[in-house]
C-alpha angles and dihedrals in degrees: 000000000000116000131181125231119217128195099012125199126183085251102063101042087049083050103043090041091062100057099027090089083068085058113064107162089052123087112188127197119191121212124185091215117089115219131275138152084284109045088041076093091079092067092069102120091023129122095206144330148237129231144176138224092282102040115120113241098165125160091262083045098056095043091065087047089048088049080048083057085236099170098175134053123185130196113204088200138055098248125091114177087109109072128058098240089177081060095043088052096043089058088040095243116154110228118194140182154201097249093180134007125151102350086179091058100056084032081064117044080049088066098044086058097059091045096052093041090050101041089045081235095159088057093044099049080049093056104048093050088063093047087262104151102168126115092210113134088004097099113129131175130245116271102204116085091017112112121249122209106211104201097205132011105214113127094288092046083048094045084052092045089061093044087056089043094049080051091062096246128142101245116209121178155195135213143120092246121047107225100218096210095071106073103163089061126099119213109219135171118268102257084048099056081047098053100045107034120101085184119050117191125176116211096156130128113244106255132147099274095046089052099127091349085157101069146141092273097050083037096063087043088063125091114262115262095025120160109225127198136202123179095143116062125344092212079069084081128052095223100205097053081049091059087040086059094040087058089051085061083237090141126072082204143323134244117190126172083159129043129167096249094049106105104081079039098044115106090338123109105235100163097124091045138098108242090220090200120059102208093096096038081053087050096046089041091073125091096217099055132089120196129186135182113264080280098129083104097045105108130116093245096054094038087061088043091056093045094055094043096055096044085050096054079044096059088035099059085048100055083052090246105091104190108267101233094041092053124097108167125358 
């Protein structure tokens, strides 16, 4: 089976070439390029291909793939709001993901955000390389005994949920489906959770209902002075009601690995270009508020993870049983 590859870093080529030996009947070709309705055109000869959180799989895109007779489509991420699966279906191609990796490493990330947010670590580091001693604007609060609001328990939103608790925090969370495992949480409405958390992290899929669910209305239902989080999908948070917010000095501090505007940013090196909208500039622009490229995933251990999990779906869609959960359209 031959697969293509979209959207190719060095380190997924250095990640999927270690495990592909295990992996004899697949045949694997990296492109640079991520897929749209022109470079669809590289799949010709292909048997299937390979894309990431920002690839466009719209319904144009997959029917060239479908006149290039692509039957499999693989996402090497757990997110699926890119890709038309009604169309998918429609030209009977089989899509499957990478449900869960490395849960820690986004978890974490998560956390690291709300540290250097709060502790104003990316001024500081700033300061200091220019001989700037002085503590001034670089005052944070005490995590431990404060109360963290966990948006989604999944195995990311659980994972943050520990890292709270081993903080010492008292973790309080919302979601439509208890996870049982986590006993010292306590599950709350939404405008609770909104209303007593002095840490605010999303770890919500992207549906209809959780669209914006960060607005102006949720935001002036938040404590003054809360630290928010969002390492899940920028379209969670309506991002000019969050600058709105920002300029109403309602956040401590911010930490985004996702923002609505990232997917002509995200993994890609614009430092010699024009940003022609000014909504991230504006972000970026703050001094409490700390933005990072889409990287909460990027660890070797859930790099490898990823690796595994997507030859597998491979081997197991050629075998004609692709594995159920892992399994969006066939």
């Amino acid at each position: 089976m031959k697969i293509l590859f979209y959207d190719t870093k060095k380190y997924d080529k250095d990640s999927f070439d270690r495990v592909l030996p295990k992996y004899k009947d697949v045949e694997i070709e990296y492109v640079e390029s991520d897929i749209s309705v022109k470079t669809a055109r590289y799949a010709e000869g292909f048997d299937g291909i390979c894309g990431f959180v920002s690839s466009d799989l719209s319904r144009p895109v997959l029917e060239r793939l479908h006149k290039y007779k692509i039957k499999l489509i693989l996402l090497r991420c757990a997110g699926f709001n890119n890709i038309d699966l009604d169309a998918a279906k429609e030209f009977g191609m089989t899509v499957m993901r990478v449900p869960g990796y490395s849960p820690e490493a986004v978890a974490e990330h998560a956390m690291a955000l709300a540290l250097a947010s709060n502790r104003h670590i990316h001024k500081a580091y700033i300061k200091v390389r220019e001989n700037n001693f002085s503590l001034v604007g670089l005052t944070g609060v005490n995590f431990h005994g404060k109360v963290a609001g966990i948006v989604g328990t999944g195995k990311i939103g659980a994972a943050m949920c520990r890292i709270c608790n081993g903080f010492g925090m008292k973790v309080i969370a919302y979601d439509v489906y208890q996870n049982p495992d986590l006993d010292f949480v306590e599950y709350v409405d939404l405008d609770t959770l909104l209303k007593e958390s002095d840490l605010i992290s999303l770890h919500c899929p992207l549906t209809n209902d959780t669209y914006h669910l960060i607005n102006s209305g949720t935001i002036d239902k938040m404590k003054d002075g809360v630290v928010l989080v969002n390492t899940s999908r920028g379209a969670l948070i309506d991002t000019e009601d969050l600058i709105k917010g920002i300029r109403k000095h309602k956040f401590h501090s911010i930490g985004l690995d996702v923002y609505e505007e990232e997917t002509h940013n995200v993994f890609e090196n614009r430092e010699d270009d024009i940003l022609q909208s000014s909504i991230t500039s504006r972000l970026l622009s703050f001094p409490n508020v700390i933005v990072t490229s889409h990287q909460a995933f990027l660890t070797d251990e859930a790099l490898e993870a990823i690796s595994i999990i997507t030859m597998e779906n491979a081997k197991s869609y050629m075998a004609g049983e692709p594995i159920e959960q892992n399994t969006l359209s066939k």
